[in-house]
N, CA, C and O of each residue as an XYZ file, in Angstrom:
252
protein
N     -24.812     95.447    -71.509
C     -23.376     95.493    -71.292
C     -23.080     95.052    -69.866
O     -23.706     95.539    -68.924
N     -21.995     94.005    -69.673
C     -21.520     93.824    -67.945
C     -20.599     94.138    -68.323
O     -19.975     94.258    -69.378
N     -20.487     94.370    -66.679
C     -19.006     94.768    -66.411
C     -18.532     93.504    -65.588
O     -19.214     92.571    -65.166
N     -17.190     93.729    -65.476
C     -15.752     92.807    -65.060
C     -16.695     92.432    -63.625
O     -17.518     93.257    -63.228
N     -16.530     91.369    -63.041
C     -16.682     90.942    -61.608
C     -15.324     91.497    -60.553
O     -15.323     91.624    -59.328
N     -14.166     91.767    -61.594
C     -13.302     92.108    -60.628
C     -13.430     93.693    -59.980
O     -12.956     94.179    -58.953
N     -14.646     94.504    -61.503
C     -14.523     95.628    -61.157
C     -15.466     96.230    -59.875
O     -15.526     97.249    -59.187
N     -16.199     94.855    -60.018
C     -17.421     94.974    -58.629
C     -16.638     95.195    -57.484
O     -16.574     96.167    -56.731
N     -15.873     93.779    -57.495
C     -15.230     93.703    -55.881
C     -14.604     94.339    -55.674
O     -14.828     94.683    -54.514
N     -13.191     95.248    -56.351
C     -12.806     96.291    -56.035
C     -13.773     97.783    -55.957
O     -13.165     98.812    -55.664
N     -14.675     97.828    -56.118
C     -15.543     98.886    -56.204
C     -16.196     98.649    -54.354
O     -16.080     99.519    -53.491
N     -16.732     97.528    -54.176
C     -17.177     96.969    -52.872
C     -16.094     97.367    -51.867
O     -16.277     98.100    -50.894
N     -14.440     96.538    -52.383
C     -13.539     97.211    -51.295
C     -13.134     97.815    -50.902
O     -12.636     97.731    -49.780
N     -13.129     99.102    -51.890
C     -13.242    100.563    -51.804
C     -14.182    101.393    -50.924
O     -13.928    102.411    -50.280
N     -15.769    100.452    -51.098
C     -16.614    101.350    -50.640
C     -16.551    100.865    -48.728
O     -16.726    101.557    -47.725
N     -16.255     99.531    -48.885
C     -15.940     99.228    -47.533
C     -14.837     99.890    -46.759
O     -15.160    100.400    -45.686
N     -13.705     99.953    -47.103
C     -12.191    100.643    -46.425
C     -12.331    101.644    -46.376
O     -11.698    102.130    -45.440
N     -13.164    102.697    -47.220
C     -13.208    104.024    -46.350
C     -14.026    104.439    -44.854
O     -13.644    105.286    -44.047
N     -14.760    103.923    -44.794
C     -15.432    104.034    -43.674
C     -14.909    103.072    -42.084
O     -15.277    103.175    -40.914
N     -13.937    102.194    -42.753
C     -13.752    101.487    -41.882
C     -12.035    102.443    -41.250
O     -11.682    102.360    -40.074
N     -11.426    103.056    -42.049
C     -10.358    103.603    -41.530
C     -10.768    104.804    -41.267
O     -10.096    105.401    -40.425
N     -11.762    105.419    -41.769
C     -12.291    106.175    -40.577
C     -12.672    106.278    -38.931
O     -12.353    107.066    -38.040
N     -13.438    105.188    -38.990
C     -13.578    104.671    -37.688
C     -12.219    104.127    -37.044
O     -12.049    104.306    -35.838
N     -11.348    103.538    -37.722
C     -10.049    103.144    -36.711
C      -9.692    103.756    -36.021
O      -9.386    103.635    -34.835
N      -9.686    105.238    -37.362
C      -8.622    106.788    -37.039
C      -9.408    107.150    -35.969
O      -8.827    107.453    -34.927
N     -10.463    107.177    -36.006
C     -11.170    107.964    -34.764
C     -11.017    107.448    -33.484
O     -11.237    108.141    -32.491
N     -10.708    106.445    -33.431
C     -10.532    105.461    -32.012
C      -9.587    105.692    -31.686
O      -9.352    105.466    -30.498
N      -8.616    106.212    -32.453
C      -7.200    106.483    -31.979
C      -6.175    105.582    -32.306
O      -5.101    105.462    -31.716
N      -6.578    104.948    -33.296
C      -5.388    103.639    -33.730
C      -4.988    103.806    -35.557
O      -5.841    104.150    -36.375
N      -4.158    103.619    -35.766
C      -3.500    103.788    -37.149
C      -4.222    103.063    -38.033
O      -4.434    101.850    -38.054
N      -4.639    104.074    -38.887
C      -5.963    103.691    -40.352
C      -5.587    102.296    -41.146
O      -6.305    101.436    -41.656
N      -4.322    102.419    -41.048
C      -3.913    100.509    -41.904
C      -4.596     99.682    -41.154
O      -4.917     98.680    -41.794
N      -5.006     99.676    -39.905
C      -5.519     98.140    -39.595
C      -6.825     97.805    -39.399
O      -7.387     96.992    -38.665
N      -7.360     98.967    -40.581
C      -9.189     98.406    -41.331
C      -8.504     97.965    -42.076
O      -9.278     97.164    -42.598
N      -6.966     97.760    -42.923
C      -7.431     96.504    -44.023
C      -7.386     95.509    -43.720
O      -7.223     94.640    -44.578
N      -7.519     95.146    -42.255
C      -7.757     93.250    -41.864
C      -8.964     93.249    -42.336
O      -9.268     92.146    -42.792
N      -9.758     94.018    -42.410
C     -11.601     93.558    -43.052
C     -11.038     92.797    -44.029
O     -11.886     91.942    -44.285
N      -9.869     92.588    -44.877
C      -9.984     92.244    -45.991
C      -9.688     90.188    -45.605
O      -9.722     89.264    -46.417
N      -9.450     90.147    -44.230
C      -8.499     89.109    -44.397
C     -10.088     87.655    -43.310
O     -10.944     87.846    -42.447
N      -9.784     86.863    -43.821
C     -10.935     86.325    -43.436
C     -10.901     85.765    -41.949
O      -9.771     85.282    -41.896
N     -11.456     85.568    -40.791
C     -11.252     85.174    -39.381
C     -10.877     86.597    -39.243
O     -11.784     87.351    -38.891
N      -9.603     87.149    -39.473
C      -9.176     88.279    -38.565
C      -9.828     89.058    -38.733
O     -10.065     89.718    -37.721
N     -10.433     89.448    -39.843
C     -11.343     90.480    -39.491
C     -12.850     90.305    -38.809
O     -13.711     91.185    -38.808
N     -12.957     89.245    -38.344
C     -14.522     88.878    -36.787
C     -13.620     89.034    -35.587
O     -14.181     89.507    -34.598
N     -12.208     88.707    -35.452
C     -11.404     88.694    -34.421
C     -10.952     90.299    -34.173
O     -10.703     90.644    -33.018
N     -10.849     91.275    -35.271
C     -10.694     92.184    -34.936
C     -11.308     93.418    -34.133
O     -10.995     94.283    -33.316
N     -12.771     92.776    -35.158
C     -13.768     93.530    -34.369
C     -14.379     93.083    -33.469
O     -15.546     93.465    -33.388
N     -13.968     92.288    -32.621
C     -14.270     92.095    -31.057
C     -13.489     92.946    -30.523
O     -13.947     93.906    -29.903
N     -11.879     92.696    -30.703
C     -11.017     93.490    -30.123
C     -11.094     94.884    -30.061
O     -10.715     95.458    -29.040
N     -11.550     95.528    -31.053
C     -11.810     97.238    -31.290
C     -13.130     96.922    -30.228
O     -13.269     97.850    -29.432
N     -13.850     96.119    -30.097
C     -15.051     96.667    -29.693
C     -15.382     96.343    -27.745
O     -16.346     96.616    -27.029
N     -14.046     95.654    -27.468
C     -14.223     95.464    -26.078
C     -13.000     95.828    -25.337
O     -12.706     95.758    -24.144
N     -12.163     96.373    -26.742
C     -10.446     97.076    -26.094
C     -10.738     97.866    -25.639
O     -11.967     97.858    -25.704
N     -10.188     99.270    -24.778
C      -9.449    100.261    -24.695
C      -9.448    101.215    -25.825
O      -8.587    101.060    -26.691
N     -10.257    102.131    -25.926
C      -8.896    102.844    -27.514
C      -8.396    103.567    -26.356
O      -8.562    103.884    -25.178
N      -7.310    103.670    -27.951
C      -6.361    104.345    -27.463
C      -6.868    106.630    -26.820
O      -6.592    107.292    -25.820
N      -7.520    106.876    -27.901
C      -7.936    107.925    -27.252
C      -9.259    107.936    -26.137
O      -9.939    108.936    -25.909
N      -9.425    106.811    -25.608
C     -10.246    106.843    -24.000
C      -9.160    106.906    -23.140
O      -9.387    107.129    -21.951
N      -7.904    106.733    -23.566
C      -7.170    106.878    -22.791
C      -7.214    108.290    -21.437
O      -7.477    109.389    -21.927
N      -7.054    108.289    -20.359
C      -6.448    109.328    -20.280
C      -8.097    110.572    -19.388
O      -8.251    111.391    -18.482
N      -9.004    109.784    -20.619
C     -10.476    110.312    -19.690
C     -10.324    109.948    -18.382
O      -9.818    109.050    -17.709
N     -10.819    110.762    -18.286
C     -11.802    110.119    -16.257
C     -12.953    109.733    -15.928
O     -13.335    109.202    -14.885
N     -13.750    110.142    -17.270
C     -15.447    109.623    -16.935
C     -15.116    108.597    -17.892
O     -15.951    107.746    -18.199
């Protein structure tokens, strides 16, 4: 028996977007913008930006 190919990739994008709006939330930035993983370029462009920005909750440290 197979199953649907569509039911893969939504199963994949599922298993991807939770972990990724986890990590947003934790940085301190609003969980909608792990679904750029979904979008092609912006999501390599994004994760530079998360990864050499500021978050928002380093804000404010001193060390």
């Amino acid at each position: 028996m197979h199953s649907h190919p569509l039911f893969g990739g939504l199963l994949a994008g599922i298993l991807a977007i939770i972990p990724a709006w986890k990590i947003v939330s934790k940085a301190g930035y609003n969980g909608a913008w792990s679904l750029l993983i979904f979008v092609p370029l912006v999501n390599l462009i994004m994760m530079y930006v998360f990864a050499f920005s500021q978050w928002p909750m380093e804000r404010g440290r001193t060390s």
